[in-house]
Structures are given as C-alpha cells and as structure tokens.
C-alpha positions in Angstrom: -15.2 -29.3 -3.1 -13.6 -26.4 -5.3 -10.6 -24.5 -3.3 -9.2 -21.3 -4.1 -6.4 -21.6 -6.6 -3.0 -21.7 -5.3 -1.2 -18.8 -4.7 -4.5 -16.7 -4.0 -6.2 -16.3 -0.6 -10.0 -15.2 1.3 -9.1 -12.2 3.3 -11.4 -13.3 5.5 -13.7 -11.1 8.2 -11.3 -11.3 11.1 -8.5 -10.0 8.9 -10.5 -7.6 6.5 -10.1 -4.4 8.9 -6.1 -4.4 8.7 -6.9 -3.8 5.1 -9.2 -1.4 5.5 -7.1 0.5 8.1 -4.2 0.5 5.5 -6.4 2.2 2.6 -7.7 4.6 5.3 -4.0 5.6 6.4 -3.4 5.3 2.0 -6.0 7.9 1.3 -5.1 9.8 4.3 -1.3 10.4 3.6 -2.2 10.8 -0.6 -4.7 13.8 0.4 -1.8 15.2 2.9 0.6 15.2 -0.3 -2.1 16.2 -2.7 -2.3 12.9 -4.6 -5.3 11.9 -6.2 -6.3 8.6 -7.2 -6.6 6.7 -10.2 -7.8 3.5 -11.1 -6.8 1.8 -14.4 -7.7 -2.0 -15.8 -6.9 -5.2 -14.0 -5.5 -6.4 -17.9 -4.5 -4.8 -20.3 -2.7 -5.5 -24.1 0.1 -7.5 -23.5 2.7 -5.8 -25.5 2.4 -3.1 -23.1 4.0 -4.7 -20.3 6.7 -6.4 -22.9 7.8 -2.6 -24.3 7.9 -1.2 -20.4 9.0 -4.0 -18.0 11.2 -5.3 -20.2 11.0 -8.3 -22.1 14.7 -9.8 -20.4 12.8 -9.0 -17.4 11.8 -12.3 -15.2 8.1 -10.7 -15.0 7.9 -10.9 -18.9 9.5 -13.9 -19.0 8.3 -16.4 -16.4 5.7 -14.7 -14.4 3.0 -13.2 -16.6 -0.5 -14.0 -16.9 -1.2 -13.9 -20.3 -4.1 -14.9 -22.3 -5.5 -14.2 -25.8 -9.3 -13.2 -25.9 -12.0 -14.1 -28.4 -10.8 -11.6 -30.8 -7.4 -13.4 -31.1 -5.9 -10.4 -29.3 -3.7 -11.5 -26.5 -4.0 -10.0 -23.0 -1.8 -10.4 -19.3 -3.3 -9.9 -15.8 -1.0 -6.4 -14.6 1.8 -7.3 -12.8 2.4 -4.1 -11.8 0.7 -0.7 -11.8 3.2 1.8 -13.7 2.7 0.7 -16.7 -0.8 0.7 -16.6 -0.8 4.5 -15.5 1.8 5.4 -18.1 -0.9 4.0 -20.6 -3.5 5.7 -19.1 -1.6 9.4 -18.9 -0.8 8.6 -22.5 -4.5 7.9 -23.8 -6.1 10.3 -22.2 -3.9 13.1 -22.2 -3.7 14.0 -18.6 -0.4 15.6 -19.5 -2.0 18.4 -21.3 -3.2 19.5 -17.7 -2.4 22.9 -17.0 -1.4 21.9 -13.5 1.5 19.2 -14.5 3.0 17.3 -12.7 0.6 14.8 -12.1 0.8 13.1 -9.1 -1.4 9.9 -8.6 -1.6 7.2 -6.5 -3.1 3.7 -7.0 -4.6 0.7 -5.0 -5.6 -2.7 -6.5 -4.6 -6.6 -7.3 -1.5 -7.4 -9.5 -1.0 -10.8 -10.6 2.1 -12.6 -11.2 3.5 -16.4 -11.7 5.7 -17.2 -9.2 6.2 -19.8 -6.1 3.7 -18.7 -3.2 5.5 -17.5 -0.2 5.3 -15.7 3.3 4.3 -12.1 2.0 4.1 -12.9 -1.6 1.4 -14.5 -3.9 0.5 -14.9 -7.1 -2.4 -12.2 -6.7 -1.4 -9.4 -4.5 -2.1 -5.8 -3.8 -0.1 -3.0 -4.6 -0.2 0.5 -3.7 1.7 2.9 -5.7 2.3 6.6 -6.2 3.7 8.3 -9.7 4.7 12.2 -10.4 5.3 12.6 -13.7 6.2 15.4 -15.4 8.6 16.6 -13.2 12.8 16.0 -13.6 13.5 18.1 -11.0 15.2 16.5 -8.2 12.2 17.9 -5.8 9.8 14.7 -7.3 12.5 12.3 -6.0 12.8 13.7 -2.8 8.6 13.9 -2.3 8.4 10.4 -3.5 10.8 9.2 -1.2 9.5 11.2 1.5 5.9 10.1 0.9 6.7 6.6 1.5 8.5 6.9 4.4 5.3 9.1 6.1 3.1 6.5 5.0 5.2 4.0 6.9 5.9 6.1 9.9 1.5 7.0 9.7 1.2 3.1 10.1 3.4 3.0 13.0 6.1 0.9 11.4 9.5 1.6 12.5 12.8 0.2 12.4 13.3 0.7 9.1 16.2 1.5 6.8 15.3 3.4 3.3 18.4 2.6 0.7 19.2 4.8 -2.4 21.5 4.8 -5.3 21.8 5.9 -8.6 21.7 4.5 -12.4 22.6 7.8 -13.9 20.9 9.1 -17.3 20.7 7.1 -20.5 24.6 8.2 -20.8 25.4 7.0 -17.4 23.9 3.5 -18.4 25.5 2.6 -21.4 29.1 3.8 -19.8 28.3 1.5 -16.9 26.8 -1.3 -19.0 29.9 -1.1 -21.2 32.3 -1.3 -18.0 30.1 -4.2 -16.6 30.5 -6.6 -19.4 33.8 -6.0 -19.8 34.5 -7.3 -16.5 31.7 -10.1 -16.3 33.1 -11.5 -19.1 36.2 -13.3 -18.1 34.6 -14.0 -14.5 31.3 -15.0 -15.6 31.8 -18.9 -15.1 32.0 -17.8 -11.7 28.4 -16.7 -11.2 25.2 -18.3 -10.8 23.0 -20.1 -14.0 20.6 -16.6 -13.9 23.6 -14.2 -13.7 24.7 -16.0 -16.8 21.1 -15.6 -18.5 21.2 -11.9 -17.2 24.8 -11.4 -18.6 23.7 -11.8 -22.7 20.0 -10.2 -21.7 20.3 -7.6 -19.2 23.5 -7.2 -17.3 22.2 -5.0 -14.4 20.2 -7.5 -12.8 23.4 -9.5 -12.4 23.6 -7.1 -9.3 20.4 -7.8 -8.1 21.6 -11.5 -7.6 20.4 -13.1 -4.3 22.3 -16.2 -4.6 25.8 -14.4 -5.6 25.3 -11.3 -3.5 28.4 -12.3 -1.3 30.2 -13.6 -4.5 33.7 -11.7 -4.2 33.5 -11.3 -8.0 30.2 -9.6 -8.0 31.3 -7.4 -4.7 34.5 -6.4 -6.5 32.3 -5.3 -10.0 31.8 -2.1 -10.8 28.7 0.4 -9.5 26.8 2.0 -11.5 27.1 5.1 -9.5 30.8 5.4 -10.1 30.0 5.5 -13.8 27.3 9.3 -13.5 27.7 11.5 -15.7 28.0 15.3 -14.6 24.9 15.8 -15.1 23.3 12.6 -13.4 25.4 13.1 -10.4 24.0 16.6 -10.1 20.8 15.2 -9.7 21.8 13.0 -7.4 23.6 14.9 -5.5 20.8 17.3 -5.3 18.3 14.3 -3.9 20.8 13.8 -1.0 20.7 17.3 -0.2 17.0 17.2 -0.4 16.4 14.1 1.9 19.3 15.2 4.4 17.1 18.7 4.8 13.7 17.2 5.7 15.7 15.0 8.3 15.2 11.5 6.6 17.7 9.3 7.5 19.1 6.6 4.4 22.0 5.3 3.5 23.7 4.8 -0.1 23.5 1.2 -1.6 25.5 0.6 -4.1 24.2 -2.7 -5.2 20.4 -1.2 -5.6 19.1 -1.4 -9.3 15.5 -2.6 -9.1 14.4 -5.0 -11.2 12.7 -3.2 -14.4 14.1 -2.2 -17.4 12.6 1.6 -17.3 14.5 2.5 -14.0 17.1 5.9 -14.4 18.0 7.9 -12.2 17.2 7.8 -8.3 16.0 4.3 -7.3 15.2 2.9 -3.7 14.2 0.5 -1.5 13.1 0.5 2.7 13.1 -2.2 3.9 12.4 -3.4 7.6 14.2 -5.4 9.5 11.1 -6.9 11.6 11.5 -10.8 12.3 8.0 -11.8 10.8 8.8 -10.4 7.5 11.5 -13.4 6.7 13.4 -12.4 3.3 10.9 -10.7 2.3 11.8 -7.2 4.4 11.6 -5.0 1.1 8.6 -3.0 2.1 8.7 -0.4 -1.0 10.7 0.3 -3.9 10.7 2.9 -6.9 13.0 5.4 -8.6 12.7 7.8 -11.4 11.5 6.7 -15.3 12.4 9.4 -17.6 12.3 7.7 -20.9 9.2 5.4 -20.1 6.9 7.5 -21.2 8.5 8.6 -24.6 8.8 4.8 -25.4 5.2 4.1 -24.8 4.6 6.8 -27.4 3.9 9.4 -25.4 5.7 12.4 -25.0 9.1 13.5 -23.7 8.2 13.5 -19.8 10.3 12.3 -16.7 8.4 10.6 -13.9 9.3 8.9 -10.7 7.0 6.7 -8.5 7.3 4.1 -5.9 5.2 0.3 -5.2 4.2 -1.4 -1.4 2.9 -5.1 -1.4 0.1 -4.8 0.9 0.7 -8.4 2.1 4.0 -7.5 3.6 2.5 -4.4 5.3 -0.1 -6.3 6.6 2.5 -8.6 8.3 4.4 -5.9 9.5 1.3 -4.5 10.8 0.8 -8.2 12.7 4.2 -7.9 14.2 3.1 -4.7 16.1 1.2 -4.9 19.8 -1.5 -3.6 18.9 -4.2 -1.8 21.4 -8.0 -3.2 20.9 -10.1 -0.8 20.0 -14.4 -0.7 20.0 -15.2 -2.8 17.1 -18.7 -1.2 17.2 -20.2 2.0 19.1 -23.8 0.3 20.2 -24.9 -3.2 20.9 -28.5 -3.0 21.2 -30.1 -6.0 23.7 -34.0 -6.2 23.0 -36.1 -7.4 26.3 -38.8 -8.0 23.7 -40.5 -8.4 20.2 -38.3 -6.6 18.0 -41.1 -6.5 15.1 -43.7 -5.3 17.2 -41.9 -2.5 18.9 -39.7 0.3 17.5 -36.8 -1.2 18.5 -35.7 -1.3 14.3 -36.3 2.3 14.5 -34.2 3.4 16.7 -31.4 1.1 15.3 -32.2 2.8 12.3 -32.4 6.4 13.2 -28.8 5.9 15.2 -27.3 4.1 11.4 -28.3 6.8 9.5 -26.6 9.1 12.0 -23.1 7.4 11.7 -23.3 5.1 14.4 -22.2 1.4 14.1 -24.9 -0.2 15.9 -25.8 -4.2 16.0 -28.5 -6.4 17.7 -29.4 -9.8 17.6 -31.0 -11.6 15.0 -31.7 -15.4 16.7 -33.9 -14.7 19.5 -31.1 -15.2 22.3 -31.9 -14.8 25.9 -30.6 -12.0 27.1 -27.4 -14.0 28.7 -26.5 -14.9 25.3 -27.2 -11.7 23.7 -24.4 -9.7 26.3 -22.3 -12.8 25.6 -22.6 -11.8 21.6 -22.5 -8.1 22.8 -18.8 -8.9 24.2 -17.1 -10.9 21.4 -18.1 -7.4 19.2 -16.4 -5.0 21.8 -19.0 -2.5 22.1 -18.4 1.2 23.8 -22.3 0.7 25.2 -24.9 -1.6 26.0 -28.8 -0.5 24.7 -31.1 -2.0 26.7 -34.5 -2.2 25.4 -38.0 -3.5 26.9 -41.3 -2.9 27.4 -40.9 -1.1 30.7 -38.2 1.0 28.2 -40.9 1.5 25.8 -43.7 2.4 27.8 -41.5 5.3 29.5 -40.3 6.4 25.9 -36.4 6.0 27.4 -33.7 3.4 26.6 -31.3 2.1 29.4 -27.8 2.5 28.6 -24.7 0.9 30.1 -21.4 1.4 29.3 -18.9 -1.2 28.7 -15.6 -0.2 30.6 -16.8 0.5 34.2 -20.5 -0.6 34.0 -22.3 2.8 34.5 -25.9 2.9 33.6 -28.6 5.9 33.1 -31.8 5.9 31.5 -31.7 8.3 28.1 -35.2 9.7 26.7 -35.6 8.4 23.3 -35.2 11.6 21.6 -31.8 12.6 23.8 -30.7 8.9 22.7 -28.5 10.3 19.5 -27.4 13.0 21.3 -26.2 11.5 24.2 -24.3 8.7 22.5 -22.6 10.9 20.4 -21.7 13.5 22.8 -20.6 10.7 25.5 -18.1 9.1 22.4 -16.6 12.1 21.2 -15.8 13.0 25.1 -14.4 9.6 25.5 -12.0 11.1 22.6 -11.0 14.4 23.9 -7.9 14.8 26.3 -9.6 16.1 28.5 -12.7 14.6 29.0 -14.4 17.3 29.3 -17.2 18.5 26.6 -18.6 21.6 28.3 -17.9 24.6 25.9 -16.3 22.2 23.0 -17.5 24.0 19.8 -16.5 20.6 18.3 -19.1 18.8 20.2 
C-alpha cells in the first residue's frame, strides 16, 4: 500500500467543514477591510526566496523544497506567500494602479522541511494579507487590526497580540553593531544555533527558544532601544493608532520574526489555549520596506501578516462548539425513485439553494431516517405514492416532530420560508420584506 508522505495529511470529510468555515470567515473579514484576493504559483524560481527570506535564514537553509526542472532551471515549493506576491506586484505592475495601496490577501499550501509536529507540517496552509505601498503608520495599525477581527470573527479569544520594533535600515545596523559587540565576549555562553546565527544573522540570536531565559541573552540589548528618531516616530504613532481602536497588546521586546526583510513594526498573537502546545503563535507579520526595491522593483514600503491554518483549526477544536443542520432536507422515498418524480423535486429544491440528500441503496424506510439522522437534517421529505397521487409531499421537522402535508408547487416556498423564520429573532415572518 502507498501512504501519504510524512509530514502531509487527508483532510478528510469529517474535518473538511472547519476548513471551509475558516475561508468563509477569510473572505468575509477581507471583503469587510476591502482586501481582494490573489493567487500566485505553488513554485516559483528559487533565487527568489534566497534574495527575500534570506539566505542565513533556517527556511533557505534547511527547510526548502527545491528541485531543478527539465530545463536545468532550479525551482522550490513556496514556503511562504510574501515573496511570491512581491514577485507578482513586481511583474505585473500592480503598483502602477491608480488606487495604491494595494491591499491583498492570500490562501493556499506552503511547503517546508522540517520535523512534523502538533500544528505544523511539512505542507501547510497559510493565509496572509499584504498592503503595500503605504509607509504610513495607518497600514500597520489596519494590518494589526485585521488580524485580530479575523480572530475575534472566529470566536477565538484569550489571546495576547505582542509588538515591537526593528527600526529603519539606520536603526538596524546601530543595533546590529551594539549586538555583536556584546555577543562576542559571551557568545560561548549560548546555544550551537545562536553561535551559527552570531557570524550569519545576529537578530535571530533573540529569537532563541532554547536560550530564551539565558541571563546573557535577557541582559542583550533590544533593538527598540536602538530607533532612530524617525523609526520611533513611526512607532510611536502605531501605539497611538492601536490604543484608539481599543486593541489591547503589549510591547515585546524580544519579537524579531524570523525573515531577513522584516523593518519596522513586527508582531505576533498568540493564544494561550491548552491544545495548541508550543505552538500558540497564531499570526505574525510586520512592515517590509526595502523588500520590494531588492526584488527589483520599485521604492515601496509594505506590511502584511501570515496564519497557519492548522493551528487555527486546532484552536477552533478547542472551542464547544454548537451543532448545527448539516443539511436543510433529507428526502425519504416510499417508492421507485426512477419511476416517480421524486429526482425532480430534489432537483428543482438544488437548483434553488437547498442542500437536500436522499438515499441511494434502496434502504427500508427505518434505515433511511436512521441515515437521515447521522446528516442532521432541519426536515424530513416524505415521499410515496399516496404523496404522489395527491400532488403533496409530507414534511416533518426534525426538532419537535411536527408534520403537514405541502402541495408540490408550495414545496420551495414553504421550506424556505419555514428556514429563514427559524433564523429570525423573532420567529415571526409575517410582514418581513426579507422573506
């Protein structure tokens, strides 16, 4: 027997509509922020993802599909999706839109090389949002904000969204300077990749998870404390911004992601719900404003934020959640499907937006209520000669067992009129113009 390969997964029927819920609440909250999608490819040129993420990065260098292709060209599986829409922005010169910034959102499989875990695989799914174009402090603050609706629209709460600052490309090099200076006589005291990161890329060696109590890396110095006027301007400005709309943070000083292209505002939420493990970083993101330019493309700040749709989706399994109708109609035939027009009415109730489902093994009708149940229908069609003769089709709700006879050309109607009562407070359709 062939298995799947390891460190990729069958989201299986069961599971498939907490996905589908999550890109439902994803295009809802983009369209409420006026983000519009975009959809780039699943590989792209591999030098791409060595000039943006960074080659020091651990992505370039130990988790990256790559591959070279029949035209000796060589290739990697995206590990993430920025780079890709830089590319994209860049080729097709959506920046020449009259109505910059662009703000986009994506939703696909990334792929990266790394040891299969609770929450994180070796293909996963990302969902990501960019504004570029924008330096204005106002694109951090949206970003920020739109990933803590999109959070609060899936009902996931106890949550705590950390920010801090890496300045501009000034801010950087003072702090880089300061940071070396001081890793350098303690380095011997860190941990073998905080030695790597020390000669390759020194800001990671506060990203450390095995020295983050290390009194030598507590005592280092911030990159925050090292802002230039300017940068701490912007900062400052961000605060301002997020302490207006009521969002509540709090200032890490420790936060530098883990790409090379981050400046600026970065930030993390992360949740502090038991199922997630260590793996309670729901989002991160911050501001890009050289990325672009060093793609080739021109001079344009951007900020953007990723999920990992596997840790929502075990957030989301951590939640009580109420059952809801799987389906609106089960339809139980008292006789020959094929020779009646049972199909048809099936059909004509489909193509009218109801989810409707029948039986397709010639059950009794025992069984087929038995079938009914495991879907969770809001009504029972009942269906039979005696039905057919009359032109009518019995129908019997689910929740308290009330049953009426419908003529077959009220059927639509009254299913439809019946469900979106069921969804009104009050009950009560009589003069709803929405009905």
């Amino acid at each position: 027997m062939i298995n799947r390969v390891k460190g990729t997964y069958d989201i299986l029927p069961d599971e498939i509509k907490k996905w589908q819920r999550l890109e439902e609440v994803i295009r809802n909250i983009a369209k409420l922020f006026n983000f519009d999608e975009i959809r780039t490819p699943i590989f792209e040129s591999t030098e791409l993802f060595h000039r943006s993420v960074g080659e020091s990065t651990d992505i370039v260098k130990k988790e990256t599909y790559s591959f070279k292709d029949r035209g000796d060209r060589m290739n990697t599986l995206r590990p993430e999706g920025t780079a890709g829409v830089v590319r994209a922005v860049i080729e097709n010169k959506l920046y020449s839109n009259p109505s910059m910034p662009l703000k986009v959102y994506y939703n696909g499989p990334m792929f990266r090389y790394e040891r299969p875990q609770k929450g994180r695989q070796r293909q996963f799914h990302q969902f990501g949002a960019e504004i570029i174009g924008a330096k204005s402090p106002l694109a951090d603050i949206e970003i920020i904000n739109f990933a803590a609706t999109f959070l609060k629209a899936l009902g996931i709460g106890d949550n705590v969204v950390k920010i801090n600052s890496l300045g501009d490309r000034e801010s950087k090099e003072n702090y880089q300077s300061a940071l070396l200076e001081y890793l350098k006589p303690n380095i011997e005291h860190f941990c073998s990749d905080c030695k790597r990161r020390y000669l390759e890329n020194p800001l990671r060696v506060l990203d450390c998870k095995v020295d983050k109590e290390n009194p030598y890396l507590v005592n280092s110095p911030k990159p925050i404390d090292y802002l230039s006027d300017s940068a701490r301007i912007h900062f400052d400005q961000v605060i301002m911004g997020l302490d207006s709309i009521g969002l509540v943070y709090e200032i890490d000083k420790f936060l530098v992601r883990g790409l090379d292209y981050y400046t600026h505002t970065v930030f993390e939420i992360e949740s502090n719900l038991a199922t997630l493990g260590a793996q309670s970083t729901l989002v991160g993101g911050g501001r890009y404003d050289n990325l672009i330019q060093s793609l080739d493309g021109p001079d344009l700040a951007a900020v953007g934020f990723a999920f990992g749709l596997e840790r929502l989706v075990l957030a989301l399994d951590a939640k009580e959640e109420i059952q809801e109708p799987f389906i609106h109609c089960f339809f139980i035939n008292l006789t020959d499907f094929i020779n009646n027009n049972s199909l048809e009415i099936i059909n004509n109730l489909r193509h009218g937006g109801l989810i409707v489902e029948y039986d397709f093994l010639n059950r009794n009708l025992k069984s087929q209520f038995k079938q009914a149940d495991r879907l969770n229908p809001i009504f029972y069609l009942i269906y039979g000669d005696e039905e057919a003769n009359k032109r009518v089709c019995r129908v019997k709700r689910r929740d308290n067992g009330e049953q009426l006879e419908v003529p077959l050309e009220n059927l639509y109607q009254y299913l439809v009129r019946s469900i979106t009562s069921n969804n009104c407070s009050s009950g009560d359709c009589s003069g709803c113009s929405g009905c």
